[in-house]
C-alpha positions in Angstrom: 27.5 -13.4 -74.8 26.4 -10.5 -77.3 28.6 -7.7 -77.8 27.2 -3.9 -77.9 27.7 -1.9 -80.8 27.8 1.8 -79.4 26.8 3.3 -82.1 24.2 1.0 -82.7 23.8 1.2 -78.5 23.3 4.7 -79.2 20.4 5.1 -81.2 18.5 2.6 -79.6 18.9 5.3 -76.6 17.7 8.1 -78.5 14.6 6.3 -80.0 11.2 8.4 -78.9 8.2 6.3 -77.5 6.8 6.1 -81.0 9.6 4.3 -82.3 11.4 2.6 -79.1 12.0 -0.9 -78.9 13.7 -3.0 -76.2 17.5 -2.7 -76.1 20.0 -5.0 -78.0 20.6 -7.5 -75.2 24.0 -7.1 -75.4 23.2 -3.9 -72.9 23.0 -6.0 -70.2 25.6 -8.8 -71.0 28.7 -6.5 -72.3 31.0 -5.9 -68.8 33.3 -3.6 -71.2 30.0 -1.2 -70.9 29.3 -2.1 -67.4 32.9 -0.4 -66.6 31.9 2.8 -68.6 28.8 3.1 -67.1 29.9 2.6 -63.4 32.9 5.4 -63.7 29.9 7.5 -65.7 27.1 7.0 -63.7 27.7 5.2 -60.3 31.2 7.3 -60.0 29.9 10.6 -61.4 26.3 10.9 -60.5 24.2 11.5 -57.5 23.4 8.1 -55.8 21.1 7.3 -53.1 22.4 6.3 -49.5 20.4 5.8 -46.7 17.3 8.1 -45.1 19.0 11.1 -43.3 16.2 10.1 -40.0 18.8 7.0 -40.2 21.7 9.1 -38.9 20.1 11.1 -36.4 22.7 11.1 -33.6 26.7 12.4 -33.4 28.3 9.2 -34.2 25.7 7.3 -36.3 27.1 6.1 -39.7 26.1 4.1 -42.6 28.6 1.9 -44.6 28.1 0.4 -47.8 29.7 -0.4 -51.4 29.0 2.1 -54.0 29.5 -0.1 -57.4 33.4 -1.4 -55.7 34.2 2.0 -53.8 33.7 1.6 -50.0 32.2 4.5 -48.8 30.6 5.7 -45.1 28.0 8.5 -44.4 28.8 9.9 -40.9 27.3 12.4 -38.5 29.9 14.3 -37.2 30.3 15.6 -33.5 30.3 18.6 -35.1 26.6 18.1 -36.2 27.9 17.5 -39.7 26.5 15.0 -42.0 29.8 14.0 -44.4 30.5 11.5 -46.9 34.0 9.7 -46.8 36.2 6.6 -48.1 36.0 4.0 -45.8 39.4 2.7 -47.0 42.4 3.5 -44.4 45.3 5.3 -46.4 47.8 2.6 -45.1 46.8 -0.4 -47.8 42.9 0.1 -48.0 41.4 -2.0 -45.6 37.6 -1.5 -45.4 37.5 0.2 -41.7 34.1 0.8 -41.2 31.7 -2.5 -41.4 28.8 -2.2 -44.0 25.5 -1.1 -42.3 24.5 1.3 -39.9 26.1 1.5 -36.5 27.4 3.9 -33.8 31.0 5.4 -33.9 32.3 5.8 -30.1 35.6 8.0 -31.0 37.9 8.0 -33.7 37.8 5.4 -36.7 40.2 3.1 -36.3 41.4 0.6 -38.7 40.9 -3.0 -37.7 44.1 -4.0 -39.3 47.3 -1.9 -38.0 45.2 0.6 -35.9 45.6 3.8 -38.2 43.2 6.5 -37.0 40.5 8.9 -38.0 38.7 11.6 -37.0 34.8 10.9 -37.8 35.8 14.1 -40.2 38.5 11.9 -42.6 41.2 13.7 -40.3 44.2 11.2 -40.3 45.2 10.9 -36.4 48.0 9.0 -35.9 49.3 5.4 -36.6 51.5 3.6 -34.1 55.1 2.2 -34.2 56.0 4.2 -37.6 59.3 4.0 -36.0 61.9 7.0 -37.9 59.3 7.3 -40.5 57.6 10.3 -40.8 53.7 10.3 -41.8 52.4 13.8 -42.8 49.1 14.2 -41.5 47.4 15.9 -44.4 48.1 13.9 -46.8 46.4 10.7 -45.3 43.3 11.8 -44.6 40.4 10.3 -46.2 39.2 11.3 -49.0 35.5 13.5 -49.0 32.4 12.9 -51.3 30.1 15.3 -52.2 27.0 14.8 -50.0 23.5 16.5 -50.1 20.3 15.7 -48.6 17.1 16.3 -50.5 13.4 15.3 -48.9 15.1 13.4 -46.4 17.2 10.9 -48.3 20.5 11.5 -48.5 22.8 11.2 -52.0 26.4 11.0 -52.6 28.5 12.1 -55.5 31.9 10.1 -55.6 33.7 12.9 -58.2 32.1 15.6 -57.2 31.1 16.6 -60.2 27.0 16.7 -60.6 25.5 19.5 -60.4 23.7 20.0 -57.7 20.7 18.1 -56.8 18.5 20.3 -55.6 19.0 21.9 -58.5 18.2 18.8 -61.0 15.1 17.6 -58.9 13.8 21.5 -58.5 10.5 20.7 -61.1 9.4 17.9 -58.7 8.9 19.6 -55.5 5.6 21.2 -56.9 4.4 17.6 -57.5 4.7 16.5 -54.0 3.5 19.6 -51.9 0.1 17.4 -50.8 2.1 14.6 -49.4 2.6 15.1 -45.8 6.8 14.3 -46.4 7.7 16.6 -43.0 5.9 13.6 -40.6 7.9 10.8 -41.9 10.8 11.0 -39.1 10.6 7.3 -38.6 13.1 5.3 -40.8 13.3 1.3 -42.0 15.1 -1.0 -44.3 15.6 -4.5 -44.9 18.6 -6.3 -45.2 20.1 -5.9 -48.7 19.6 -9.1 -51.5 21.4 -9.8 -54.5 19.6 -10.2 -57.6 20.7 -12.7 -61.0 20.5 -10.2 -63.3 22.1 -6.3 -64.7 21.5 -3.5 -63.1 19.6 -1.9 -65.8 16.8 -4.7 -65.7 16.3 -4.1 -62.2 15.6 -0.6 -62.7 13.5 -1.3 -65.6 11.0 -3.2 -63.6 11.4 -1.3 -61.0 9.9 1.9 -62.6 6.9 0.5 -64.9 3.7 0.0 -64.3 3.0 -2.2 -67.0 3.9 -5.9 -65.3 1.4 -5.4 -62.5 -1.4 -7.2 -63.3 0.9 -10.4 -64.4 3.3 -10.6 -62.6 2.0 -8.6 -58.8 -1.4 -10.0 -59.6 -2.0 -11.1 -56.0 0.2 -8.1 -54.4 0.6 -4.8 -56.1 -2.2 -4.9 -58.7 -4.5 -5.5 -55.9 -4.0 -2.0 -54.5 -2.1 -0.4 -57.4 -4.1 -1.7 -61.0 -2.2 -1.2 -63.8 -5.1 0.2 -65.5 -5.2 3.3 -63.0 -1.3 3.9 -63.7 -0.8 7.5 -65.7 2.3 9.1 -66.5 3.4 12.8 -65.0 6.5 14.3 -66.2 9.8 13.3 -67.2 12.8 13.3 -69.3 16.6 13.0 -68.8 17.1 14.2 -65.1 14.2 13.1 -63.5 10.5 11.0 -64.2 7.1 11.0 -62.3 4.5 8.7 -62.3 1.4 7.8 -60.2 -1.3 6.3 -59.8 -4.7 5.6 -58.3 -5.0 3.7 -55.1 -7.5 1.0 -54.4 -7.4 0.6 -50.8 -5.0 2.0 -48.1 -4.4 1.2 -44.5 -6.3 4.2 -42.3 -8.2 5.5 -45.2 -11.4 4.6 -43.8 -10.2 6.3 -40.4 -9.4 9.2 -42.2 -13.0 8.9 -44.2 -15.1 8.8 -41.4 -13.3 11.9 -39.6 -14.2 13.6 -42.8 -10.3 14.0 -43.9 -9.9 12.9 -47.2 -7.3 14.7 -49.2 -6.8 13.3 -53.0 -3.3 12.9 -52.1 -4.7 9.7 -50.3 -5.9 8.6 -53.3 -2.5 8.6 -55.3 0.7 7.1 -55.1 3.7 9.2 -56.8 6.4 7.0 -58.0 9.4 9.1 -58.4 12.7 8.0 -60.4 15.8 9.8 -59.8 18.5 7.6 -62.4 20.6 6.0 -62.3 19.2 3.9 -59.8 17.0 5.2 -57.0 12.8 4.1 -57.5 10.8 6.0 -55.0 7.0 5.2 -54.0 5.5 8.2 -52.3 2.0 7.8 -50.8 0.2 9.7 -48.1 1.2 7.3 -45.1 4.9 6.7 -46.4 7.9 7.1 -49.1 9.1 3.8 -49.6 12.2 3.0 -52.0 14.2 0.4 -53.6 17.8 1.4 -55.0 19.9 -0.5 -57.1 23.7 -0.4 -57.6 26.1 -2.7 -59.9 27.5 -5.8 -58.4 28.9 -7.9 -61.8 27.6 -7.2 -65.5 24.6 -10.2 -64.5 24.4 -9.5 -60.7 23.2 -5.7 -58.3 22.7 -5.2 -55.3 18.7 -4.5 -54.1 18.6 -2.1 -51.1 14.9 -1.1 -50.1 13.5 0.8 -47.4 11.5 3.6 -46.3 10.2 6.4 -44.1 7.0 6.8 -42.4 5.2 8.8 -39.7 5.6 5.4 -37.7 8.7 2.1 -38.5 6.4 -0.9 -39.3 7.8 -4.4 -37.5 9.6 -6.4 -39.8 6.1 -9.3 -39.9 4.0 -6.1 -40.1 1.5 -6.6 -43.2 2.9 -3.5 -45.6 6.8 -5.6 -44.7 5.2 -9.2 -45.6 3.6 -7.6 -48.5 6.9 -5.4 -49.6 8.6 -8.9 -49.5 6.4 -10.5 -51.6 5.8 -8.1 -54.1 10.0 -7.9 -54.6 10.3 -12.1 -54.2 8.3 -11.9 -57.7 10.3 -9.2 -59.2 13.2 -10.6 -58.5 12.3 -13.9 -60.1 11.4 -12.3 -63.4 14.5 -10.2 -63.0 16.3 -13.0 -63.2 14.7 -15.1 -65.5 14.6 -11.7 -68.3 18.3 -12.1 -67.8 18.6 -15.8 -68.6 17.0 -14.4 -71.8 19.4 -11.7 -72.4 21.9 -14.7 -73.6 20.2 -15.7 -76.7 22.3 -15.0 -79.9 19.7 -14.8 -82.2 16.9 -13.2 -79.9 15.7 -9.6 -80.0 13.7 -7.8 -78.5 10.0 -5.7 -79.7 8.0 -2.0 -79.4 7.5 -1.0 -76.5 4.2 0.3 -75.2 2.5 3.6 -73.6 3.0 2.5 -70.3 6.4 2.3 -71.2 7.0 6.2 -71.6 9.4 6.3 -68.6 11.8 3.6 -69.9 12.1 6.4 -73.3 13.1 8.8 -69.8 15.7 5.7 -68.5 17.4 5.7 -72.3 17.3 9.5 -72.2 19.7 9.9 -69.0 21.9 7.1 -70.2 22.4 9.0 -73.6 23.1 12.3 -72.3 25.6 11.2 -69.6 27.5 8.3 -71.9 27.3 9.5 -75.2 27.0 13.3 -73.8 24.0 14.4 -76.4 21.3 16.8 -75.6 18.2 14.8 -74.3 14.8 15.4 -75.5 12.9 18.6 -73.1 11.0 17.3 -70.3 7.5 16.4 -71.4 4.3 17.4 -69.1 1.7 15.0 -69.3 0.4 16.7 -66.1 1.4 19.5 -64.9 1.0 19.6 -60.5 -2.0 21.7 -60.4 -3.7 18.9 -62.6 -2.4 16.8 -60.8 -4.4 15.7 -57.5 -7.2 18.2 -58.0 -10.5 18.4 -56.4 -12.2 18.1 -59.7 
């Protein structure tokens, strides 16, 4: 498999539009870069979790794998939403199952019945005979945790600056989107995909395969042609787009209520790994996280004013549409073995892959990215004219 020169790696990274070309393909075959990139990114950056609507009641927690660290969101009695390991301090046996469920009591470990508050407080074991365990000192460990238009992130060092923060120039972009009525939460069981993380995301975010490879699906309401770049750079990327046809927009016609929001989809990117599709009905998402150097994990999901059956249209449809990316996924990463191969320019509609490299120079190779660049600013954006 080919081997990444960093340096080399490097200014591929920094390469503006004008002069970026697809990566070496030893980015997504070198597991000695997947390592750095999961303590860097996965391990030191904010990553999506689940929708906070998901975790609604004392006792309602989500479980999941965060690129090989176990870790479980929890709503406290307390009313408390915290992040925590969900490996027991005795010899680190997963105690939580992945997914969402409800905790009863305390956490208890499925193995020699060690126990937890649903705050990480370390309760009690049994049978310790004359040894003494001291309490604090087995607790489980605490993430940093905070929510931000609903979804909820995790930060495993607790290190990132905070979110809010990082995402503040996006909020302005999203003020027509009616975000506060979408209390209903969804997601579908989780797949694994053939192929690098970094592909996934890369697909994920442009607009530029729609009309070949969604040509029955997504480029029948979202063309290609109507796709149109926002703002972006290291910490954040906006796209959108116009929409061709959408579920009660004739409803909404004929009672005369037709904001330009309903027009638009926003596709919001938040790297490493979290793609966002914001529309005027719903936010739907896909996240990606690091399974092998060829293999991630695809969560998706969403939130909505109502949750859609799982053979509801938009679901069929959502299936579809990620049934053909994941296909190409995996077949650009048959590709990525070729010793002799290399990749070309990349395009216009390619501007927020130039954003991707951006984020993955300044964290890794810890240069100063490029300022954001404003294609449209938000009152452009969406206006009446």
């Amino acid at each position: 498999m080919p081997i990444l020169d960093r340096q080399q790696y490097a200014q591929y990274l920094a390469q503006p539009l004008e002069q970026a070309q697809a990566l070496p393909f030893g980015a997504y075959t070198d597991s000695a870069l997947l390592g750095e990139e999961i303590a860097t990114l996965f391990h030191g950056d904010w990553v999506f979790a689940c929708a906070q609507s998901q975790l609604s009641q004392p006792g309602d927690y989500f479980a999941f794998i965060l690129a090989g660290e176990p870790v479980v969101i929890i709503h406290g009695r307390d009313g408390q939403l915290r992040a925590l390991s969900n490996s027991c301090r005795h010899r680190g046996t997963p105690l939580l199952d992945d997914g969402y469920g409800q905790l009863k009591g305390n956490i208890v470990c499925p193995y020699h019945a060690w126990s937890y508050s649903d705050g990480g407080e370390f309760k009690g074991a049994p049978m310790t005979g004359a040894i003494k365990l001291d309490k604090p000192s087995h607790c489980l460990p605490r993430y940093a945790l905070e929510s931000w238009q609903g979804l909820v992130f995790v930060n495993l060092n607790g290190q990132a600056r905070s979110l809010s923060q990082r995402l503040a120039g996006v909020a302005e972009y999203l003020k027509a989107y009616p975000l506060a009525q979408f209390t209903q939460a969804y997601s579908s069981a989780p797949e694994t995909w053939q192929c690098n993380w970094k592909l996934a995301v890369e697909n994920g975010i442009e607009s530029y395969h729609l009309f070949q490879v969604h040509r029955d699906t997504l480029e029948t309401v979202t063309p290609t042609r109507d796709a149109f770049y926002l703002a972006g750079g290291s910490e954040w990327t906006l796209t959108a787009g116009r929409i061709k046809e959408q579920r009660s927009g004739v409803s909404r016609w004929l009672l005369g209520e037709t904001p330009p929001a309903m027009q638009h989809y926003v596709l919001i990117f938040v790297p490493p790994s979290f793609i966002g599709v914001l529309t005027y009905e719903s936010f739907d998402w896909i996240s990606v996280l690091p399974l092998g150097v060829d293999s991630c994990q695809i969560r998706s999901g969403g939130i909505s004013t109502d949750t859609p059956s799982d053979d509801a249209p938009e679901q069929q449809f959502s299936q579809a549409f990620l049934a053909e990316d994941k296909a190409l996924c995996e077949r650009v990463q048959q590709g990525m073995s070729a010793r002799f191969g290399r990749g070309g320019k990349l395009v216009e509609l390619e501007r927020i892959l130039v954003d991707f490299r951006q984020y993955l120079l300044s964290r890794q190779f810890k240069q100063r990215p490029v300022p954001l660049f404003q294609a449209l600013g938000p009152a452009q954006f969406l206006s009446e004219d």
